[in-house]
Biopython code that builds the backbone (N, CA, C, O; Angstrom):
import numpy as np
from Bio.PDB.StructureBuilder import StructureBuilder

atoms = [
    (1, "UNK", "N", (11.106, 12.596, -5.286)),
    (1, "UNK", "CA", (9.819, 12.299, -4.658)),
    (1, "UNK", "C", (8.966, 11.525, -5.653)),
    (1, "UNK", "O", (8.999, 11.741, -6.864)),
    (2, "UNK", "N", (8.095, 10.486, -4.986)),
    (2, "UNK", "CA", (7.518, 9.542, -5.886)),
    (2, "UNK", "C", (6.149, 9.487, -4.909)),
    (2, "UNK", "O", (6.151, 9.216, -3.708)),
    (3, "UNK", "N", (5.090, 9.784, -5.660)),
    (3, "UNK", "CA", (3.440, 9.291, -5.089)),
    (3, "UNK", "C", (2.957, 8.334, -6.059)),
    (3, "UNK", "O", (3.340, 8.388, -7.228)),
    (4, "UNK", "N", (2.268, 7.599, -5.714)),
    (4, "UNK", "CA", (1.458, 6.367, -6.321)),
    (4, "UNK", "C", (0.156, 6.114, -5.863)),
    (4, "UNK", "O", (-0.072, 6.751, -4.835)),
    (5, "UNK", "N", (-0.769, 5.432, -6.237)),
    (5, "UNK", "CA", (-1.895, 4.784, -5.748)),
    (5, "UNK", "C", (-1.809, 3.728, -6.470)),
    (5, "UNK", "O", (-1.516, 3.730, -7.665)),
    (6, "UNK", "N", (-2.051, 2.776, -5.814)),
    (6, "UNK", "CA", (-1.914, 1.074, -5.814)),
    (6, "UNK", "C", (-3.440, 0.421, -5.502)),
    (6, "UNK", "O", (-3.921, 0.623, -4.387)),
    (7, "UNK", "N", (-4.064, -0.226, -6.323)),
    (7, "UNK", "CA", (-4.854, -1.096, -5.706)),
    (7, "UNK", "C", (-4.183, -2.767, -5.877)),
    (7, "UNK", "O", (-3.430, -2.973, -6.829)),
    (8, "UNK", "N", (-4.512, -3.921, -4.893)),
    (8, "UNK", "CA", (-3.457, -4.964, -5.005)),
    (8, "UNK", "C", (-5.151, -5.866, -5.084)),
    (8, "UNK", "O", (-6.068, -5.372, -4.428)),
    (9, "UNK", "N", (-5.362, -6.890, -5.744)),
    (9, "UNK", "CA", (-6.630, -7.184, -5.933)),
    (9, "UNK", "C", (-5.726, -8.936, -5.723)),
    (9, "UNK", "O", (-4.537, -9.144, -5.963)),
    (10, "UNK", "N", (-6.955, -10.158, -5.119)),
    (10, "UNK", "CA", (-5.849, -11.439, -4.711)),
    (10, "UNK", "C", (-6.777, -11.373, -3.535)),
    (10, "UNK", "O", (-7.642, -10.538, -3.275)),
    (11, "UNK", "N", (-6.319, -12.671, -2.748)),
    (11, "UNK", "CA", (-6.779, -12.971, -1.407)),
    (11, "UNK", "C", (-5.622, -11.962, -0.955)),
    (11, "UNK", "O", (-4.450, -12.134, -1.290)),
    (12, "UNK", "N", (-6.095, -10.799, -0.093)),
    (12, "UNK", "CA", (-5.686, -9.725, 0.286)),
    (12, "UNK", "C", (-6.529, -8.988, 1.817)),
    (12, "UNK", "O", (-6.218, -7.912, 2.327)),
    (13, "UNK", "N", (-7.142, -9.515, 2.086)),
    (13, "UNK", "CA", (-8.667, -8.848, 3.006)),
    (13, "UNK", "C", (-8.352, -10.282, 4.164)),
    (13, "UNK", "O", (-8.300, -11.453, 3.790)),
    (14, "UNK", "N", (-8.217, -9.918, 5.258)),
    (14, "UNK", "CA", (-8.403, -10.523, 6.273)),
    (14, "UNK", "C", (-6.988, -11.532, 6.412)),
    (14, "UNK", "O", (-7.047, -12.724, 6.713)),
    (15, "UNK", "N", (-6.046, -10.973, 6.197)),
    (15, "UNK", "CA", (-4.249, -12.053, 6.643)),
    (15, "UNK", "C", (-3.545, -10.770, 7.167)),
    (15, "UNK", "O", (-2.327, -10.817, 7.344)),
    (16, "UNK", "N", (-4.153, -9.758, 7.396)),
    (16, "UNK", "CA", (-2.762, -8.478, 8.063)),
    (16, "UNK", "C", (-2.332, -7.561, 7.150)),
    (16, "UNK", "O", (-1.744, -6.628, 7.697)),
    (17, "UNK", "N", (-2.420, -7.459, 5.738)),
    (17, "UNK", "CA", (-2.100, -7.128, 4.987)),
    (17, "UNK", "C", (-1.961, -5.452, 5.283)),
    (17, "UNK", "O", (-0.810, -5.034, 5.409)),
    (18, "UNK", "N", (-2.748, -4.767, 5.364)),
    (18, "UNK", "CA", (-3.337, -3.344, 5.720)),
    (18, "UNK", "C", (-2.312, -3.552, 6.871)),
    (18, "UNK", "O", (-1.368, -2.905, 6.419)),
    (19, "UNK", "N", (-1.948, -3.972, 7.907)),
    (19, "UNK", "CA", (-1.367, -3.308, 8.988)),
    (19, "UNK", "C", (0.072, -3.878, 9.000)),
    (19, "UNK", "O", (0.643, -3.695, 10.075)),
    (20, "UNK", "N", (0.570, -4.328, 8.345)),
    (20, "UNK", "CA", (1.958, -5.232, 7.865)),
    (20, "UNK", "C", (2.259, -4.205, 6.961)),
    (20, "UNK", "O", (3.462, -3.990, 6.816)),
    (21, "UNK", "N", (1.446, -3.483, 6.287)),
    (21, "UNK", "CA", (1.801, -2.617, 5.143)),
    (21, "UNK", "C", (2.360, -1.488, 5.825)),
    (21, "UNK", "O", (3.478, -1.022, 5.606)),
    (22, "UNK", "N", (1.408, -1.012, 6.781)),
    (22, "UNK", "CA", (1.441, 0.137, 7.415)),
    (22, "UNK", "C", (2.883, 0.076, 8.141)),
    (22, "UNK", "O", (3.510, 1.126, 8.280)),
    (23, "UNK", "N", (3.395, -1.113, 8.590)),
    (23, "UNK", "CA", (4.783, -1.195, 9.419)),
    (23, "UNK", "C", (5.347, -1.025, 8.460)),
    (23, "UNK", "O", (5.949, 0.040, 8.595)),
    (24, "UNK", "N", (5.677, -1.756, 6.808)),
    (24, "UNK", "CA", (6.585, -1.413, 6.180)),
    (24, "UNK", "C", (6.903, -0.357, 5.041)),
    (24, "UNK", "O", (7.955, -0.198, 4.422)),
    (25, "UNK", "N", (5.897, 0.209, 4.955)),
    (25, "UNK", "CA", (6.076, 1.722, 4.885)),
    (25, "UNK", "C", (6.313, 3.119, 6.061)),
    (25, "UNK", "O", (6.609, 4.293, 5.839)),
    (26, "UNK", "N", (6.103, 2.562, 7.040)),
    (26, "UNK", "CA", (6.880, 3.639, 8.119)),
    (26, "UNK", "C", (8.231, 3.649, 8.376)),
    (26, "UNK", "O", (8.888, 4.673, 8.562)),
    (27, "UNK", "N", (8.841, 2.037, 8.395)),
    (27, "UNK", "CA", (10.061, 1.629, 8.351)),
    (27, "UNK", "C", (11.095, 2.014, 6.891)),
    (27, "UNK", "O", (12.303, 2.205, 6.755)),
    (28, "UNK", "N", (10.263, 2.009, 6.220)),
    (28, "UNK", "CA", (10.769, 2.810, 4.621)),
    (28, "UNK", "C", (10.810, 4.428, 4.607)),
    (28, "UNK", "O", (11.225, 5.218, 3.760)),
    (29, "UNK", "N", (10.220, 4.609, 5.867)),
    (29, "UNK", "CA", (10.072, 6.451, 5.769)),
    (29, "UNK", "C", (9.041, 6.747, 4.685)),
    (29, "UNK", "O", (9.302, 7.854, 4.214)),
    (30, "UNK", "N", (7.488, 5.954, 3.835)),
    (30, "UNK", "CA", (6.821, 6.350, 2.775)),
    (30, "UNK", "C", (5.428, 6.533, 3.809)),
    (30, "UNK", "O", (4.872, 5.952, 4.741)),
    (31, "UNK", "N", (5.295, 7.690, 3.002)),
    (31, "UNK", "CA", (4.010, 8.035, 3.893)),
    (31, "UNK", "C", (2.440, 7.732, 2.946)),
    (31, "UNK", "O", (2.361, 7.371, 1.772)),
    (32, "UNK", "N", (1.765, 7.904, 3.522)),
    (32, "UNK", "CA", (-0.034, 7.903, 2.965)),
    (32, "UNK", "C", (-0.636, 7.162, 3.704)),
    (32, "UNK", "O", (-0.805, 7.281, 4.918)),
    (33, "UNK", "N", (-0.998, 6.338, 2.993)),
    (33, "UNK", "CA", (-2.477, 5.742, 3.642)),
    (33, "UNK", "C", (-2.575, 4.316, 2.778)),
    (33, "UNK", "O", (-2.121, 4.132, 1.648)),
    (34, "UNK", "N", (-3.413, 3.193, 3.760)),
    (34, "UNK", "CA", (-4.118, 1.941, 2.909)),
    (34, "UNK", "C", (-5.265, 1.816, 3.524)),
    (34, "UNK", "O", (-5.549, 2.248, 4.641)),
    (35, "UNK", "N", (-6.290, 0.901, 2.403)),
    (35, "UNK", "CA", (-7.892, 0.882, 3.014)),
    (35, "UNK", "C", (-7.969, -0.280, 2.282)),
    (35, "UNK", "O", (-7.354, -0.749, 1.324)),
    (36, "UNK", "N", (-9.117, -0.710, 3.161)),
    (36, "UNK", "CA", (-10.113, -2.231, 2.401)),
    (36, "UNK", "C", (-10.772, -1.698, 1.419)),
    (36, "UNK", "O", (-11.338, -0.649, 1.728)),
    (37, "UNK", "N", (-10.930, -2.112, 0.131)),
    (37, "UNK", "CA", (-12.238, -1.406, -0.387)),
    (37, "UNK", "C", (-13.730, -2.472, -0.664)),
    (37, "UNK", "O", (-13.599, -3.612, -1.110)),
    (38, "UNK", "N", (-14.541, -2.120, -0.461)),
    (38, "UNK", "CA", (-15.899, -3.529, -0.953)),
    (38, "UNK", "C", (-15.791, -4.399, -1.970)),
    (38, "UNK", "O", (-16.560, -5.359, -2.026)),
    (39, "UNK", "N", (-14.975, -4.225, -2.770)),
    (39, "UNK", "CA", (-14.946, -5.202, -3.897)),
    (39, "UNK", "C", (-14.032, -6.288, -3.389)),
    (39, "UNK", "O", (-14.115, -7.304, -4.080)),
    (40, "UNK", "N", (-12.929, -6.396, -2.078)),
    (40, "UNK", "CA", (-12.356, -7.255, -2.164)),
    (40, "UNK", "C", (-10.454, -7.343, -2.370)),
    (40, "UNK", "O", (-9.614, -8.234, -2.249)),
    (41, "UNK", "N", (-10.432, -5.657, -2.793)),
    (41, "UNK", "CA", (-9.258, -5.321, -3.002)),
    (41, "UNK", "C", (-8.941, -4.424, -2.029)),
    (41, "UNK", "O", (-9.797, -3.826, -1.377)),
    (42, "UNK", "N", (-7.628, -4.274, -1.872)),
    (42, "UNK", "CA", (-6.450, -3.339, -0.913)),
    (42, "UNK", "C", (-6.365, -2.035, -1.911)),
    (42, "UNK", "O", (-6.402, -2.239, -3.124)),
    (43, "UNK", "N", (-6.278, -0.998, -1.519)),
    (43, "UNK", "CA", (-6.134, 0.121, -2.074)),
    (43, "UNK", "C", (-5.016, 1.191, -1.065)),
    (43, "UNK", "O", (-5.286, 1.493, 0.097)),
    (44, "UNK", "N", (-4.129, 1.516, -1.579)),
    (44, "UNK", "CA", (-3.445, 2.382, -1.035)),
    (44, "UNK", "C", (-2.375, 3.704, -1.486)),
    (44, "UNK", "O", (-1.754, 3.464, -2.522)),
    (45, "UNK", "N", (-2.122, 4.877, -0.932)),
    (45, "UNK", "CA", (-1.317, 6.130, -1.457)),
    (45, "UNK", "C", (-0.264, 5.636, -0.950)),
    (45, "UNK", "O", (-0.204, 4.931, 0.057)),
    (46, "UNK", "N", (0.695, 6.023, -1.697)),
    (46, "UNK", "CA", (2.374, 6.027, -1.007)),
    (46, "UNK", "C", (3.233, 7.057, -1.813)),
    (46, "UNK", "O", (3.291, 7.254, -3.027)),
    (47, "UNK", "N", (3.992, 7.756, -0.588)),
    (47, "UNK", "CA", (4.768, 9.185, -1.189)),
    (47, "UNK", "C", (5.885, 9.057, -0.644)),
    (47, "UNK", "O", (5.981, 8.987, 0.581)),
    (48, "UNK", "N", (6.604, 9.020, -1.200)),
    (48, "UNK", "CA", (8.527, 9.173, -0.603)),
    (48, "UNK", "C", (9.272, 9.329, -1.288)),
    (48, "UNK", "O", (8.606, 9.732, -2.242)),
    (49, "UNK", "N", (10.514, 9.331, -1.683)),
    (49, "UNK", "CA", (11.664, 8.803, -2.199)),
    (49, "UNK", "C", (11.841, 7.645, -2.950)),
    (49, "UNK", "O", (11.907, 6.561, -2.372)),
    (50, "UNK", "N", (11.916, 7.720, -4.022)),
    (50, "UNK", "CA", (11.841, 6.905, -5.184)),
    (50, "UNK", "C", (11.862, 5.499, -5.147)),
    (50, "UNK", "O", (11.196, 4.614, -5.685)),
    (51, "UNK", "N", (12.955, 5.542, -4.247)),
    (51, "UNK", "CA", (13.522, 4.007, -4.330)),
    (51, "UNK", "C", (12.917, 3.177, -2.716)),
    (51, "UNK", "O", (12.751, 1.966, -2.571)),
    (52, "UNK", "N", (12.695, 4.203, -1.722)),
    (52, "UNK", "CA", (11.930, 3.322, -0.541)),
    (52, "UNK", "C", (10.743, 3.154, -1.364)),
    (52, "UNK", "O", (10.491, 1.970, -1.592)),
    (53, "UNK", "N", (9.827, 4.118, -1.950)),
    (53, "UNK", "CA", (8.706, 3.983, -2.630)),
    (53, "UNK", "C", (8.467, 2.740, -3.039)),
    (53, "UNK", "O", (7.778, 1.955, -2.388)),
    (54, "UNK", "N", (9.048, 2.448, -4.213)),
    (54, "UNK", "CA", (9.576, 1.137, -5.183)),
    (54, "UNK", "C", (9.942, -0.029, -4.482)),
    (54, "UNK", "O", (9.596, -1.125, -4.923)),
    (55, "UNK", "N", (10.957, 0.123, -2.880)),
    (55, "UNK", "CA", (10.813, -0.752, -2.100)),
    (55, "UNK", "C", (9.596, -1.616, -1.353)),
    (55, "UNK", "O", (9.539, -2.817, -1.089)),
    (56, "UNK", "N", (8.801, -0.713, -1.154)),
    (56, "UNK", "CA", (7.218, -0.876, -0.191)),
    (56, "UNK", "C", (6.258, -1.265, -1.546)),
    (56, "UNK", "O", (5.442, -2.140, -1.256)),
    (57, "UNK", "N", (6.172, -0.782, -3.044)),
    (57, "UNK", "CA", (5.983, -2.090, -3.911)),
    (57, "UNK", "C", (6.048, -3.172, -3.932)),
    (57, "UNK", "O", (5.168, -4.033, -3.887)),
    (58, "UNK", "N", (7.591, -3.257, -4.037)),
    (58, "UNK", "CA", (7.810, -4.459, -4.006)),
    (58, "UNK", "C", (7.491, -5.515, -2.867)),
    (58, "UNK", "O", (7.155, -6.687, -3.037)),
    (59, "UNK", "N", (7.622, -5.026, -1.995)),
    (59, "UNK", "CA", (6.681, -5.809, -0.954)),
    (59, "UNK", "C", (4.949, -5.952, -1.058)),
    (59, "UNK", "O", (4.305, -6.705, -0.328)),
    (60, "UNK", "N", (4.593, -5.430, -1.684)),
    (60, "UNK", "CA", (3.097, -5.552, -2.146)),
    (60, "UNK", "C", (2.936, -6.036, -2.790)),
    (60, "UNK", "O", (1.793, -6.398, -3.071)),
    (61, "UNK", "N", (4.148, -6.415, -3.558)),
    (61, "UNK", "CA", (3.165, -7.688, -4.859)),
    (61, "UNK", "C", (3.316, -9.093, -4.082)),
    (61, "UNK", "O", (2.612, -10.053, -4.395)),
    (62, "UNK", "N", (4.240, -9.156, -3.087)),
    (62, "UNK", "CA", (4.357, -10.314, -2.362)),
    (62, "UNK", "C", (3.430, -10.067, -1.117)),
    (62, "UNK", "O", (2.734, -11.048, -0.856)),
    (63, "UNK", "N", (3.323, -9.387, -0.595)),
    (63, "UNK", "CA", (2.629, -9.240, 0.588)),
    (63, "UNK", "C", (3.187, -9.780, 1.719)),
    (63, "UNK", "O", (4.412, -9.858, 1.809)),
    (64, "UNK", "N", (2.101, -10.356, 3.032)),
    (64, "UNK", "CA", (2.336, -11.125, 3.972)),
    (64, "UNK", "C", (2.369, -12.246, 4.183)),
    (64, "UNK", "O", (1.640, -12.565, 3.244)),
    (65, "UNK", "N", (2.727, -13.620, 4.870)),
    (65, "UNK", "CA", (2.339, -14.348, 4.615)),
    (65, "UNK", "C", (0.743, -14.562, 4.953)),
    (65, "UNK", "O", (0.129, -13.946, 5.825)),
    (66, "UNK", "N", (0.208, -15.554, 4.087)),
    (66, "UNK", "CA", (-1.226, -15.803, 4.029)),
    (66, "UNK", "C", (-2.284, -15.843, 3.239)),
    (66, "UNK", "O", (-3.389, -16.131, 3.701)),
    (67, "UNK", "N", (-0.741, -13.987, 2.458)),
    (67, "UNK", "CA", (-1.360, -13.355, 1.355)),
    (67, "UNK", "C", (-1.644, -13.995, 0.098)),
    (67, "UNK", "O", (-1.264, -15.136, 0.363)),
    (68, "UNK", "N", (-2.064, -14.037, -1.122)),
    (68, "UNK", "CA", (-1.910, -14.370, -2.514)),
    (68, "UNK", "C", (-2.701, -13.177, -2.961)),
    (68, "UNK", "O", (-3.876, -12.885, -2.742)),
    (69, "UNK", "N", (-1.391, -12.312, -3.917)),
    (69, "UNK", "CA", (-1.368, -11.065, -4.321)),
    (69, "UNK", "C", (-2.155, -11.395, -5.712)),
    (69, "UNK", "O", (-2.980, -12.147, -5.193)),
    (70, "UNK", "N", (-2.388, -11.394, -6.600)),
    (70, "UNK", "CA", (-3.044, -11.828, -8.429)),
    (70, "UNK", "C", (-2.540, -10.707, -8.797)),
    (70, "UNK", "O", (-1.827, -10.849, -9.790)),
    (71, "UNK", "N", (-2.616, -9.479, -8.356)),
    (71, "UNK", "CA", (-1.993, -7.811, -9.048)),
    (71, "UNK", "C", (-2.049, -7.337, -8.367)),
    (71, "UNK", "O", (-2.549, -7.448, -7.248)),
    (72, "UNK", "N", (-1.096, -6.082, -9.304)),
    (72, "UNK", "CA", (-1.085, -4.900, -7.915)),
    (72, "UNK", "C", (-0.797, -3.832, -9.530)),
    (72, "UNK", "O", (0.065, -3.812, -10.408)),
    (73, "UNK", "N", (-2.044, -3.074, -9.239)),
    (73, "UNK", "CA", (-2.232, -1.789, -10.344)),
    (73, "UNK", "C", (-1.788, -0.648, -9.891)),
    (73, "UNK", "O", (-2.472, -0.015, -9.087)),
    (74, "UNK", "N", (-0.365, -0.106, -10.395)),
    (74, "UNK", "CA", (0.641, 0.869, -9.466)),
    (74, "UNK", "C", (-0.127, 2.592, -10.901)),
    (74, "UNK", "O", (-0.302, 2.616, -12.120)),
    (75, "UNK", "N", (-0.297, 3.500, -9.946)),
    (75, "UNK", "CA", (-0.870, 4.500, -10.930)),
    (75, "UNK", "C", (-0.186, 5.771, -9.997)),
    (75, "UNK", "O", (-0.348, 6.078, -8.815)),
    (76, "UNK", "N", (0.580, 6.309, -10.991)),
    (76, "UNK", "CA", (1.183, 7.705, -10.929)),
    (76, "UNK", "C", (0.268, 8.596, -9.889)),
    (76, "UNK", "O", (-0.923, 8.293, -9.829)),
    (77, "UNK", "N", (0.628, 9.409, -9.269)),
    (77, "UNK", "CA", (-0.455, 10.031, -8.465)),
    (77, "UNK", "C", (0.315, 11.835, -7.922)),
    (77, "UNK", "O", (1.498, 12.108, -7.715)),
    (78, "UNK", "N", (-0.672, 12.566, -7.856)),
    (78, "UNK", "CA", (-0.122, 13.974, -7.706)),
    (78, "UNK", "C", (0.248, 13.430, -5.655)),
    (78, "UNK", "O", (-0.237, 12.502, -5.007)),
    (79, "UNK", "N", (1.314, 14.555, -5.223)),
    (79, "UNK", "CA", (1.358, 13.746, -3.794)),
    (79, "UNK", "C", (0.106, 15.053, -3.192)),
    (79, "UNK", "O", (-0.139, 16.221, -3.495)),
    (80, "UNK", "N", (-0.435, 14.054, -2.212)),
    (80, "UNK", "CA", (-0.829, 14.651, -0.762)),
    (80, "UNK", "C", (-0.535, 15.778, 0.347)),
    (80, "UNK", "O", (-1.254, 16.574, 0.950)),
    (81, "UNK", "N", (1.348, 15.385, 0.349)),
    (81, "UNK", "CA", (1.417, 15.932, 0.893)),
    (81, "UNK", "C", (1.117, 15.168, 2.824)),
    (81, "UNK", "O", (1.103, 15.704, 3.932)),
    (82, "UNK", "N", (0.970, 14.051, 2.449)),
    (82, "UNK", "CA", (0.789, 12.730, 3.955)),
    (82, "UNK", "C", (1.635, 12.952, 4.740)),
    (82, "UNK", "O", (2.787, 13.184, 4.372)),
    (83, "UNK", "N", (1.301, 12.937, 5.923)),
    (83, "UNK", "CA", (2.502, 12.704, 6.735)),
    (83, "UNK", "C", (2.180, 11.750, 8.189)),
    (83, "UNK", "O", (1.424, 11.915, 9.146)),
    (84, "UNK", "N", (3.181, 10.671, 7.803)),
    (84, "UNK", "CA", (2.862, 9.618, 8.539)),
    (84, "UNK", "C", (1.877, 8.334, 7.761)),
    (84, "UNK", "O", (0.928, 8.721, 7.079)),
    (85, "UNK", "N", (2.065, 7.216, 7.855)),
    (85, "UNK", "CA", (1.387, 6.173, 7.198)),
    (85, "UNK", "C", (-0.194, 5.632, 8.132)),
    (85, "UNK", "O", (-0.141, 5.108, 9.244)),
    (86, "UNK", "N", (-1.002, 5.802, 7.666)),
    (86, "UNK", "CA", (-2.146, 5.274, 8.372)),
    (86, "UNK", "C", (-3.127, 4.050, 7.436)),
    (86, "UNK", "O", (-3.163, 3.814, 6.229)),
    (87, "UNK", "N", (-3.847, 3.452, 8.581)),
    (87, "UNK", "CA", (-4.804, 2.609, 7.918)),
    (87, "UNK", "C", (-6.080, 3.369, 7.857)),
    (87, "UNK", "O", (-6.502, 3.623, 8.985)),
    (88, "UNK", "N", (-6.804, 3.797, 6.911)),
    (88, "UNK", "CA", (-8.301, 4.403, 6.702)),
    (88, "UNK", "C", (-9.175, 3.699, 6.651)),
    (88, "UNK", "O", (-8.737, 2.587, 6.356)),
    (89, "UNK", "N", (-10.519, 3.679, 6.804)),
    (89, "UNK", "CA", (-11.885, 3.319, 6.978)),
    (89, "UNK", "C", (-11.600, 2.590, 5.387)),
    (89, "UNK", "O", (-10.851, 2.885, 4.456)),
    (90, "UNK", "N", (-12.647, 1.455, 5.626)),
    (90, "UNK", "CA", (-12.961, 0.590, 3.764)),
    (90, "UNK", "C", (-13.919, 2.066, 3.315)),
    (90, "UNK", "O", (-14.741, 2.796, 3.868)),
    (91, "UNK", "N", (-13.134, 1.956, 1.760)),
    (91, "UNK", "CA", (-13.746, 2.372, 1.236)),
    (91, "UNK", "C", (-14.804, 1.801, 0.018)),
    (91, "UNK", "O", (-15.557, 2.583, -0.563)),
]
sb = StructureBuilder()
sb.init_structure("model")
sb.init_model(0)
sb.init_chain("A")
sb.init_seg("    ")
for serial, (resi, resn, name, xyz) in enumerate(atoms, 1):
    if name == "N":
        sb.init_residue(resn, " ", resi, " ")
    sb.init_atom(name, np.array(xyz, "f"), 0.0, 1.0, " ", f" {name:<3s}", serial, name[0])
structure = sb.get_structure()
């Protein structure tokens, strides 16, 4: 089991990103959550299995098309305990 929190900072806010995410972490079986936050950046939890985990990364530093990722700040995280992937309110 692997949890993370990710913020991905880049033209990221307004190309799908948040709900493209949300498909490819359900399709990975990784659960949590992503949000807009006010500064401009994507912020999101992800809990699964090591290697889907690491998969749904790796799709975040590339994103969607439209996207242009600049980073993506991956930080160790205790899990949740999520179940099911959702999009949350900006935080």
């Amino acid at each position: 089991m692997r949890s993370v929190r990710v913020v991905v900072r880049g033209d990221v806010q307004g190309v799908g990103y948040r709900y493209t995410l949300r498909i490819v972490a359900r399709d990975a079986g990784v659960h949590g959550w992503v949000r807009n936050r006010r500064d401009g950046s994507v912020e999101a939890h992800l809990e699964g299995d090591a290697d889907s985990v690491d998969d749904v990364l790796a799709w975040m530093a590339a994103g969607p098309p439209g996207a242009v990722v600049a980073a993506a700040d991956v930080i160790e995280a205790d899990p949740t305990g999520a179940a099911g992937f959702d999009v949350a309110p900006t935080a």
